[in-house]
Backbone bond lengths (Angstrom), bond angles and torsions (degrees), N, CA, C in turn:
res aa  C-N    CA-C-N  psi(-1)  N-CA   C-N-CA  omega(-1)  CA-C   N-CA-C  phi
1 X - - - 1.471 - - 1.533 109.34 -
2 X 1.434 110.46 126.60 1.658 112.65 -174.01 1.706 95.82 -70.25
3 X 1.274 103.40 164.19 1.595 114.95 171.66 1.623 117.17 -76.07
4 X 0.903 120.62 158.22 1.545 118.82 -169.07 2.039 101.44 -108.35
5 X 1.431 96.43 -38.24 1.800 109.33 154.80 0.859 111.00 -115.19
6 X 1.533 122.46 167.46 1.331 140.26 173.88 1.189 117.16 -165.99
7 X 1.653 124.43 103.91 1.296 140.78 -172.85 1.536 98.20 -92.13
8 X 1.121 131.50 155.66 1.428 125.68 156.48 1.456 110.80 -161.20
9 X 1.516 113.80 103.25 1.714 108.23 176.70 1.519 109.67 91.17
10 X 1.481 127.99 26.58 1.249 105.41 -172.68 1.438 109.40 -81.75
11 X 1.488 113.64 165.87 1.136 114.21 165.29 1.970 99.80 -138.40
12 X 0.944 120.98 128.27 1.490 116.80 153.82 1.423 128.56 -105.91
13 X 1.443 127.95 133.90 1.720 115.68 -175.55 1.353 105.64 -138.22
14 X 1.415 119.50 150.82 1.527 130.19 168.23 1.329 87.70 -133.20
15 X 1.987 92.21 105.30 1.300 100.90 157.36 2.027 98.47 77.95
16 X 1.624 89.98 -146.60 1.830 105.01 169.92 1.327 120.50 -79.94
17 X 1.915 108.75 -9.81 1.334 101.81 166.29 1.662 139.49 -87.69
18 X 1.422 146.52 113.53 1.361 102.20 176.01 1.143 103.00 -105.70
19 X 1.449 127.39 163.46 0.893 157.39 178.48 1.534 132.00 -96.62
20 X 1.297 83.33 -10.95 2.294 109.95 156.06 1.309 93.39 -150.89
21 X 1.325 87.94 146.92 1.694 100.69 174.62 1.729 105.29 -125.64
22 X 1.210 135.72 100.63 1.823 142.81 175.00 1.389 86.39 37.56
23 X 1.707 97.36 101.00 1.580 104.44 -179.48 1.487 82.09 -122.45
24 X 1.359 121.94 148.01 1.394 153.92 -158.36 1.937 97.38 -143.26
25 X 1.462 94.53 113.85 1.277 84.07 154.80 1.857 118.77 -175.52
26 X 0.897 125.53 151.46 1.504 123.21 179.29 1.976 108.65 -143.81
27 X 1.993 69.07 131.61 1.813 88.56 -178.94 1.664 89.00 -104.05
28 X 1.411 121.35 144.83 1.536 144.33 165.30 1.698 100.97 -87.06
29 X 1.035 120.43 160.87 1.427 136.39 167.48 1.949 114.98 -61.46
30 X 1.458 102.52 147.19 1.544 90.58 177.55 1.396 121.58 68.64
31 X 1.530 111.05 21.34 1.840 105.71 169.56 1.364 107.89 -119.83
32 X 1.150 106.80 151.11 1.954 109.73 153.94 1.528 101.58 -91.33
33 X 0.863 142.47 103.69 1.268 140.90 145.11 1.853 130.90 -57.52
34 X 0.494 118.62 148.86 1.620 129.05 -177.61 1.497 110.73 -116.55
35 X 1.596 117.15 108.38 1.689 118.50 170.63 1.314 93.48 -96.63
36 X 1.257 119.21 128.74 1.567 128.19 176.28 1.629 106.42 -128.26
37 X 1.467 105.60 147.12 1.510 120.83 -164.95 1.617 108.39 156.42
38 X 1.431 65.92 140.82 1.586 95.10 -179.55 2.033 107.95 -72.06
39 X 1.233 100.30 147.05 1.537 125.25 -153.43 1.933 81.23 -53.17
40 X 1.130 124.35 126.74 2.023 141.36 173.76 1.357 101.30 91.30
41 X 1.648 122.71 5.74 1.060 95.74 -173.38 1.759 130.76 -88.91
42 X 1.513 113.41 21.87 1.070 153.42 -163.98 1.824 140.88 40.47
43 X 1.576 79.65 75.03 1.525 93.91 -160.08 1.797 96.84 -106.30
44 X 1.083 114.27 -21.52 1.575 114.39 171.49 1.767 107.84 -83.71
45 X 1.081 124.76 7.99 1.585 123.08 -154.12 2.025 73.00 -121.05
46 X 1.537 116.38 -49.91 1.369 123.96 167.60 1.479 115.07 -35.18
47 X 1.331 106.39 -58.84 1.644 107.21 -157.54 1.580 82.31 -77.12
48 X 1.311 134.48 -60.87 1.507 132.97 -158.97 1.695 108.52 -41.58
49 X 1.048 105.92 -53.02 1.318 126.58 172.77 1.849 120.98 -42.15
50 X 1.573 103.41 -62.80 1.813 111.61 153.30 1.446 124.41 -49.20
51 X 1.588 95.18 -32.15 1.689 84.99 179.65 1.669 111.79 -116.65
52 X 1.511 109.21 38.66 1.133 106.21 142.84 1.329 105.35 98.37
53 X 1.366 130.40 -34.14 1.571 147.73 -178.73 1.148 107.57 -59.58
54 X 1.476 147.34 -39.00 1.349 143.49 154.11 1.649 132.20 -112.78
55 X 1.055 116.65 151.01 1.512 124.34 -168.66 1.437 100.89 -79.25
56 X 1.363 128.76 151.33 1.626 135.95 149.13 1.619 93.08 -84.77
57 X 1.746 85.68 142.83 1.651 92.27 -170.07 1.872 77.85 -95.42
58 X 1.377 149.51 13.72 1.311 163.04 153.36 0.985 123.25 -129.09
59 X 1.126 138.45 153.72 1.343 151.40 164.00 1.467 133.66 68.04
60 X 1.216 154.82 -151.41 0.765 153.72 -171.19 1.840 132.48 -156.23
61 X 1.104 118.29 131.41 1.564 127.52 -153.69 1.871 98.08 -131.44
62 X 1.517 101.67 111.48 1.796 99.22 171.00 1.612 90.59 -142.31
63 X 2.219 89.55 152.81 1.574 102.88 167.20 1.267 102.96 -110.05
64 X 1.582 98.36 154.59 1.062 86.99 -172.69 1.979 144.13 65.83
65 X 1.028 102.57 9.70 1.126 113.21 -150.61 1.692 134.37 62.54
66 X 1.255 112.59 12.24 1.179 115.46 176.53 1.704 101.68 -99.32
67 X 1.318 102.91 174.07 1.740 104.92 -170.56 1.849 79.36 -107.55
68 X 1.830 99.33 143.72 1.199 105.61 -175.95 1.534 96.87 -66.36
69 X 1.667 114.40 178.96 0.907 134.97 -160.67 1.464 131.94 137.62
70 X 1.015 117.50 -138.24 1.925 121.50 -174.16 1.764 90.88 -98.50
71 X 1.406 120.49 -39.73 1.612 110.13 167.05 1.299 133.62 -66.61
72 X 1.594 109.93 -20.56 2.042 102.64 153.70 1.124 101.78 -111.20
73 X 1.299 132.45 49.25 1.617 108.95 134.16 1.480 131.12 -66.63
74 X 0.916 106.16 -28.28 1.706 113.92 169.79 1.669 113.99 -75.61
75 X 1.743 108.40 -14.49 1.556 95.03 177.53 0.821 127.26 -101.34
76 X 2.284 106.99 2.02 1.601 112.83 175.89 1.292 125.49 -125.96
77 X 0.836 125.12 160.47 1.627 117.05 -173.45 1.359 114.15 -147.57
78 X 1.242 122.24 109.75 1.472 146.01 -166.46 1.421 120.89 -110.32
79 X 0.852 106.02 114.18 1.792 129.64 175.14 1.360 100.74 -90.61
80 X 1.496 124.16 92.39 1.519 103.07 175.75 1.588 116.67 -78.18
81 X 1.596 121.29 -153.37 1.569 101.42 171.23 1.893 109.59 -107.46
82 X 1.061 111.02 30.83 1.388 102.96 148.19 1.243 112.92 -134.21
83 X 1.214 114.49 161.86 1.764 116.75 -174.91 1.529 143.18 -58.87
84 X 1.218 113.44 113.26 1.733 112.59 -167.18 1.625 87.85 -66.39
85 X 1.267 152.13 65.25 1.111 155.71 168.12 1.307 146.17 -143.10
86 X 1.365 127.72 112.13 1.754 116.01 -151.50 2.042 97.43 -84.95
87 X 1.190 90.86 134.87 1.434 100.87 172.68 1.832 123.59 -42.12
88 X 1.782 104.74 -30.46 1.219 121.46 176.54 1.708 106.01 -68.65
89 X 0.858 103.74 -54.59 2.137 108.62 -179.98 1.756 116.47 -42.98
90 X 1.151 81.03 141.52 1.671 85.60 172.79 1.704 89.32 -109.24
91 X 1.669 89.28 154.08 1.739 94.72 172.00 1.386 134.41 -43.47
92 X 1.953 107.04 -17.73 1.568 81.06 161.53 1.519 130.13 -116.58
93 X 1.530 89.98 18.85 1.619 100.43 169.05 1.468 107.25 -72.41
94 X 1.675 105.26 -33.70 1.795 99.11 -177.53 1.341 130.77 -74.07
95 X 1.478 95.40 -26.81 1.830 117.00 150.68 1.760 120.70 -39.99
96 X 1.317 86.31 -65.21 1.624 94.95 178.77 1.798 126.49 -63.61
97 X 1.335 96.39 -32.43 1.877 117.92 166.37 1.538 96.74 -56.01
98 X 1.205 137.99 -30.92 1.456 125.46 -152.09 0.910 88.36 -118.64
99 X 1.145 137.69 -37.22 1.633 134.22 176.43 1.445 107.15 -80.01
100 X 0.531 118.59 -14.77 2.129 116.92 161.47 1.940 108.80 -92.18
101 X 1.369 119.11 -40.62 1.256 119.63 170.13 1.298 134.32 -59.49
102 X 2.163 108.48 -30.12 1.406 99.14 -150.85 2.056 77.02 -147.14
103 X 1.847 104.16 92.36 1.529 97.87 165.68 1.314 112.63 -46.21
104 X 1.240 146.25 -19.89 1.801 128.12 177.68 1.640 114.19 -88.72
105 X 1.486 113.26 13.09 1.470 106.51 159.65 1.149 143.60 -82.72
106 X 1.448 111.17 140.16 1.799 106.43 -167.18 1.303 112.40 -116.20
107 X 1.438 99.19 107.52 1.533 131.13 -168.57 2.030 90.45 -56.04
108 X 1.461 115.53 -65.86 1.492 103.17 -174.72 1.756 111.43 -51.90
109 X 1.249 114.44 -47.15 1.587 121.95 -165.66 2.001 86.66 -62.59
110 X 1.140 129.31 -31.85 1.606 114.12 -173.81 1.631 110.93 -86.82
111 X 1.482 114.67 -8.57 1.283 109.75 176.82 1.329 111.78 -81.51
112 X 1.523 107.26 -28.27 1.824 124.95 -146.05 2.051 83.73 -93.39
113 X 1.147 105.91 -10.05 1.876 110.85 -169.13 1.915 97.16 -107.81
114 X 1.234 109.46 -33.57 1.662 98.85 159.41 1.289 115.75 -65.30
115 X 1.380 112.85 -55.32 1.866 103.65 -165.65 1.474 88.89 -71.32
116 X 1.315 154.43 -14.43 1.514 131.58 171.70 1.659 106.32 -49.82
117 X 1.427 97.01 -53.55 1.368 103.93 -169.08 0.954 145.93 -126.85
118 X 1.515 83.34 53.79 1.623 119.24 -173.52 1.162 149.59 30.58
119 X 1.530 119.15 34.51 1.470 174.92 159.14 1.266 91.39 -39.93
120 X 1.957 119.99 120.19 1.225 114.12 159.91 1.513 132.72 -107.74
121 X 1.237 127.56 82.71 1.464 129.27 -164.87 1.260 116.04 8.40
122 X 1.330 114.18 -66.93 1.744 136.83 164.11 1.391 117.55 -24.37
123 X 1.491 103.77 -45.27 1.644 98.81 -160.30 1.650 107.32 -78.83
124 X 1.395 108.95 142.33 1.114 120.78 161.36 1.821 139.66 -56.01
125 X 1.124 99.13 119.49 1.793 91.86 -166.77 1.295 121.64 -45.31
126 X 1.526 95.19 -48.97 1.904 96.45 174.83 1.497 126.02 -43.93
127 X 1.597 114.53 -20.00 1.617 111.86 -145.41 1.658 75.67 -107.37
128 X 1.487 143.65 -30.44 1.553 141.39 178.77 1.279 98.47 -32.42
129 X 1.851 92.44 136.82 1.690 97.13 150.40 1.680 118.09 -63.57
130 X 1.241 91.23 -165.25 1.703 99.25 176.17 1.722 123.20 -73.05
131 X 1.702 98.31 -43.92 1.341 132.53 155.54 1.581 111.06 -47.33
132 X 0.928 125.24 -73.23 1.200 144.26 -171.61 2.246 104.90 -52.92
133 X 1.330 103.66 -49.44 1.305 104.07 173.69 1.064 110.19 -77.34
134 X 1.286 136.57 -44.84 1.655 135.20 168.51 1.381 106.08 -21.94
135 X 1.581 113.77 -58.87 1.335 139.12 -156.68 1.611 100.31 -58.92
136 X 1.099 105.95 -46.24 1.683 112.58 -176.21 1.333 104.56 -83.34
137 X 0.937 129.97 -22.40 1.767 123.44 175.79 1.272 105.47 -78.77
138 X 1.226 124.72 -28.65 1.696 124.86 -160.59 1.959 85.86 -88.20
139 X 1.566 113.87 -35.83 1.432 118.47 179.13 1.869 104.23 -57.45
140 X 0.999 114.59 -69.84 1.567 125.80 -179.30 1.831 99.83 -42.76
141 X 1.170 123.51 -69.22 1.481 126.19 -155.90 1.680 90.43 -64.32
142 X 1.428 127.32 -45.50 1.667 129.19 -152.34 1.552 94.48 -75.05
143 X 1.561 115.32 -37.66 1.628 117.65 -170.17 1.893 103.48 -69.85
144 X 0.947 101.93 -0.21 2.008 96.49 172.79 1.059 96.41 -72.84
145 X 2.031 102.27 146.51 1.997 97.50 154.57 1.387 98.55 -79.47
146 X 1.214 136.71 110.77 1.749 125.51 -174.04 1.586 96.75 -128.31
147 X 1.310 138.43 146.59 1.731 142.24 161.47 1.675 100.79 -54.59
148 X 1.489 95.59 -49.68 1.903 98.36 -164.25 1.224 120.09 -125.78
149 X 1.878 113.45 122.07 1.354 99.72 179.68 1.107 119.11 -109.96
150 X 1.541 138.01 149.16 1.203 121.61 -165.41 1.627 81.64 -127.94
151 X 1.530 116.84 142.85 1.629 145.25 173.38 1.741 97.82 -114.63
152 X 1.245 100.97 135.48 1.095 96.83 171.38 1.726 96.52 -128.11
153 X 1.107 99.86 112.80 1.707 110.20 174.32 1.701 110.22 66.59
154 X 0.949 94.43 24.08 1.918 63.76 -166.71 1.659 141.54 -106.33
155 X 1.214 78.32 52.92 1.455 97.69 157.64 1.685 111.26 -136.22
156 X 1.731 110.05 34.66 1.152 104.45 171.44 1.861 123.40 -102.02
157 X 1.296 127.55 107.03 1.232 152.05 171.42 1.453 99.13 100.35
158 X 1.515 109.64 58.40 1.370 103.42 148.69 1.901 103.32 -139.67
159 X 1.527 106.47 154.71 0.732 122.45 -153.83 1.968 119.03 -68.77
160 X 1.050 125.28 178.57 1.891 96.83 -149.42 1.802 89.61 -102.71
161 X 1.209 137.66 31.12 1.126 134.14 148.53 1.367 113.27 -92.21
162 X 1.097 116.44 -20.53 1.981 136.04 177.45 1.212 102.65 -66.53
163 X 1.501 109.29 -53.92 1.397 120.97 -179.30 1.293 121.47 -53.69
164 X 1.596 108.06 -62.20 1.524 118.75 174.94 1.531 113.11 -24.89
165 X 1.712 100.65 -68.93 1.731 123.77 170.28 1.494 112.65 -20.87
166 X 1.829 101.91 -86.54 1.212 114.72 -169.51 1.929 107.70 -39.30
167 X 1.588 109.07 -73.87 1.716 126.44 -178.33 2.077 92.41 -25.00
168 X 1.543 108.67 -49.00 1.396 99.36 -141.41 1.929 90.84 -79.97
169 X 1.416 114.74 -26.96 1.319 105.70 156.58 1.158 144.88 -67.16
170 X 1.650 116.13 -19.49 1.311 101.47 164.33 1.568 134.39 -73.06
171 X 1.560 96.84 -27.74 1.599 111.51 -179.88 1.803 95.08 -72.13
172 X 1.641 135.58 -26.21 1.106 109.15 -161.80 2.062 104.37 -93.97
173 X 1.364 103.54 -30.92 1.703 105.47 148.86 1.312 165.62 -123.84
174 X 2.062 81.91 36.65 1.708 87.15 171.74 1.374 115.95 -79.43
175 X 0.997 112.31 158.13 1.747 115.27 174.34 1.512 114.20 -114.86
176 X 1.708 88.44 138.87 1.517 115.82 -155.04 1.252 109.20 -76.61
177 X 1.333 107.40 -0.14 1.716 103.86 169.33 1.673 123.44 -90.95
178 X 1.158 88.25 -8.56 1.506 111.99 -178.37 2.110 116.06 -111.20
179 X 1.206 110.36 152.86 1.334 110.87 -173.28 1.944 99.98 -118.82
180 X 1.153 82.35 136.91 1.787 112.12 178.34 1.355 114.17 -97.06
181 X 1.504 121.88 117.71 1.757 120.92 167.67 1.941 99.07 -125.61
182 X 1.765 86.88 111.90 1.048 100.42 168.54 1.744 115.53 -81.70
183 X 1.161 136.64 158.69 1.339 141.57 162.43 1.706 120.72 -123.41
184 X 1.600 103.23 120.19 0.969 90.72 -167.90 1.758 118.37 -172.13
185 X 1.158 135.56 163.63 1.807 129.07 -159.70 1.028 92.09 -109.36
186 X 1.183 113.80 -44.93 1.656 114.05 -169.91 0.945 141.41 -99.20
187 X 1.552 106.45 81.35 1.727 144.17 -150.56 1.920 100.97 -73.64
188 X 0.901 119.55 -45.61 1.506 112.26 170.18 1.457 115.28 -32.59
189 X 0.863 115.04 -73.37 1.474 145.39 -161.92 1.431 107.80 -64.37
190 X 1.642 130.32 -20.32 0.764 117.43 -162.20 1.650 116.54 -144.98
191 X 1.821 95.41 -3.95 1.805 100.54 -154.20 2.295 88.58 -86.73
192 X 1.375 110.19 18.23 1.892 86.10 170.00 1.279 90.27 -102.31
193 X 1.602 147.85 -2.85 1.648 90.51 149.09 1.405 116.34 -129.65
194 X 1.098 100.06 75.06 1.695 119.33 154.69 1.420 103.99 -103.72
195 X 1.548 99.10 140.46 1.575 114.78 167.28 1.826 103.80 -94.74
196 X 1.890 109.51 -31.98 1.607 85.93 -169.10 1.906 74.71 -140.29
197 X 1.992 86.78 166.55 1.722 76.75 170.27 1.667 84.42 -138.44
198 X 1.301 108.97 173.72 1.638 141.87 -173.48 1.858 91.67 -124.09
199 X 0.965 114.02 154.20 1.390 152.62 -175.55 1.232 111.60 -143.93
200 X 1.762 126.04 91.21 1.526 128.16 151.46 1.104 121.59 -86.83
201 X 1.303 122.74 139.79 1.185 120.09 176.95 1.845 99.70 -132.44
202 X 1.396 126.34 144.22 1.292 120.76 -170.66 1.637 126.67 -13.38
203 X 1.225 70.22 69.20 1.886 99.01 176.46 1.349 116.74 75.16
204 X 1.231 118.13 33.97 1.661 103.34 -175.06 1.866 81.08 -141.22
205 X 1.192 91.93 163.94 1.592 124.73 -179.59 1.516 102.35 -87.99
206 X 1.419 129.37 106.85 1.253 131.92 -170.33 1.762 114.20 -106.88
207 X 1.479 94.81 -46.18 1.633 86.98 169.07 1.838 99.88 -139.43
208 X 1.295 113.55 172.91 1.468 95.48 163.83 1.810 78.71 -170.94
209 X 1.484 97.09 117.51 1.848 119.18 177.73 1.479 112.61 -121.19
210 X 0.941 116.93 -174.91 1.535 146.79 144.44 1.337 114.71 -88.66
211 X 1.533 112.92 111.02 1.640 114.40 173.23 1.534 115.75 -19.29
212 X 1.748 101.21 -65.10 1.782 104.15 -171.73 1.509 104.75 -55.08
213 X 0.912 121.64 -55.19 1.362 107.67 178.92 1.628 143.23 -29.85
214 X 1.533 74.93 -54.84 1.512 95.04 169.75 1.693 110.19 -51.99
215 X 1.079 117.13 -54.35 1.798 148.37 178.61 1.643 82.48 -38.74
216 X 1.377 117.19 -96.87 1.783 156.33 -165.24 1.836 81.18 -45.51
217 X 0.607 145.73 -83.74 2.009 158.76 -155.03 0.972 123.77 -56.40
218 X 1.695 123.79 -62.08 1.301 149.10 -160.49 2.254 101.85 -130.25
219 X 1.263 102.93 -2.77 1.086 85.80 -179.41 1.889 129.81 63.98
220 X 1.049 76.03 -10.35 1.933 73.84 -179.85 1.924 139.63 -89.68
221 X 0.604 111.72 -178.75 1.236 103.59 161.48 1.790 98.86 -94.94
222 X 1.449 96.31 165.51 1.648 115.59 168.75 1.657 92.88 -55.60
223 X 1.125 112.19 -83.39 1.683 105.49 -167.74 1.516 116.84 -49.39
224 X 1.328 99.65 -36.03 2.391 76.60 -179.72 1.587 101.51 -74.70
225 X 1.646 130.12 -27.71 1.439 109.66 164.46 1.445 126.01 -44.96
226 X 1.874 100.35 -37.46 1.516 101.88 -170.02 1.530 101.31 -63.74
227 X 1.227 111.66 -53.70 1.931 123.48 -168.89 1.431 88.41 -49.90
228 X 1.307 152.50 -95.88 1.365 152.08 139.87 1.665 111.93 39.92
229 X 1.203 128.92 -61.88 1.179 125.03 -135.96 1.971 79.82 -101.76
230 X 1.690 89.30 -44.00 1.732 95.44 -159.08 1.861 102.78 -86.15
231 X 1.138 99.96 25.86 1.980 114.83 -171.97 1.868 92.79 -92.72
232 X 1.208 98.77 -50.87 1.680 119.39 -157.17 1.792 89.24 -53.43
C-alpha cells in the first residue's frame, strides 16, 4: 500500500532555531493518527508544513505522492487552531464562503454535520461559544472531499461535553478512504479513536506506533506512554 504522506528528512529553522529537526515520517491510507506534544514541541509548524503554508528550509513533504504545493491543495484540508471564520458571518454565510472557495465541498454532508451538532444556520459566529465554534470548524474542514485532514488541536479549551461532540463527529464522518492527523496534548480525552500515534518532542519524531500495540507491548494506555515519553 503506497503512503498517503510522506515526510522524508525534514528540517525547519528560524534563524539558530529549528523547530523540526530530519523528521521522517509516513501516514498509510485509512488512519486517524494522533500527533501528540507538548505545547513548542512542533507539531503545528508539522501540519503547516503538509498543508502547504510553510516551506522546509530541508527536505521534502508529498501527498499522495505528489510534492506539496498548489497541486495538493485540493488533497488537504486544514483546520488550523484559530478560526477560518469572520466574526461578521453567520454559520451559513461560512458555509457558503467554503462552498464558493473549495469545488470539493459538500453542501449536503455540511448540513447533515450541523444538525449532528446542533449548529443553527442563523446564528451568528461572534455570539458562539468556544465549543460551539470548534463545532463549525471541524463542520467546514470535515465537509471537503480532501485525502488528508489535518486538526490542529481542536478540542483544546473547550469544555468536555464539546469534546464528547466534536471526537464523536469525527469518527461518525470521516471517510475511510482518507487519513486524519489529529494534533494534540490532551491524550485522555482523545487517544480511543486513534488507530496510530506520533510522539514529538522539540522537533524530532520520538515514537510513532499503533495504539494496540502500545496496549499488547508496553502495556499502557496512550496517555501513561505520553506522560512516560514527555517525563524523560
Amino acid at each position: 500500500m503506497s503512503n498517503l504522506l510522506q515526510i522524508n528528512n525534514v528540517t525547519k529553522s528560524y534563524g539558530s532555531k529549528r523547530a523540526l529537526d530530519d523528521v521522517t515520517l509516513e501516514i498509510a491510507p485509512g488512519k486517524i493518527v494522533g500527533l501528540l506534544g507538548s505545547n513548542g514541541s512542533g507539531k503545528s509548524t508539522l501540519m503547516k508544513m503538509v498543508s502547504g503554508l510553510l516551506q522546509p528550509t530541508k527536505g521534502t513533504v508529498s501527498v499522495t505522492g505528489i510534492p506539496v504545493g498548489l497541486n495538493t491543495k485540493s488533497l488537504v484540508a486544514f483546520m488550523p487552531d484559530r478560526p477560518l471564520t469572520e466574526s461578521w458571518m453567520k454559520v451559513r454565510d461560512a458555509i457558503a464562503y467554503f462552498q464558493d472557495f473549495y469545488q470539493d465541498f459538500d453542501i449536503a454532508k455540511a448540513r447533515e454535520m450541523l444538525k449532528f451538532m446542533n449548529l443553527n444556520e442563523n446564528d451568528r459566529v461572534s455570539i458562539l461559544s468556544k465549543g460551539m465554534n470548534e463545532r463549525l470548524q471541524l463542520t467546514l474542514t470535515l465537509s471537503r472531499d480532501a485525502r488528508l485532514y489535518l486538526l490542529d488541536e481542536p478540542i483544546g479549551g473547550v469544555d468536555p461535553v464539546a469534546r464528547g461532540k466534536i471526537l464523536d463527529a469525527i469518527v461518525e464522518f470521516y471517510n475511510e478512504n482518507s487519513s486524519l492527523i489529529i494534533s494534540t496534548h490532551l491524550v485522555r480525552d482523545i487517544e480511543r479513536i486513534f488507530d496510530e500515534v506520533v510522539f514529538i518532542r522539540e522537533g524530532e519524531i520520538v515514537m510513532k506506533e499503533e495504539v494496540e500495540n502500545i496496549r499488547i507491548k508496553y502495556g499502557k494506555s496512550v496517555d501513561d506512554m505520553f506522560k512516560e515519553v514527555y517525563a524523560e
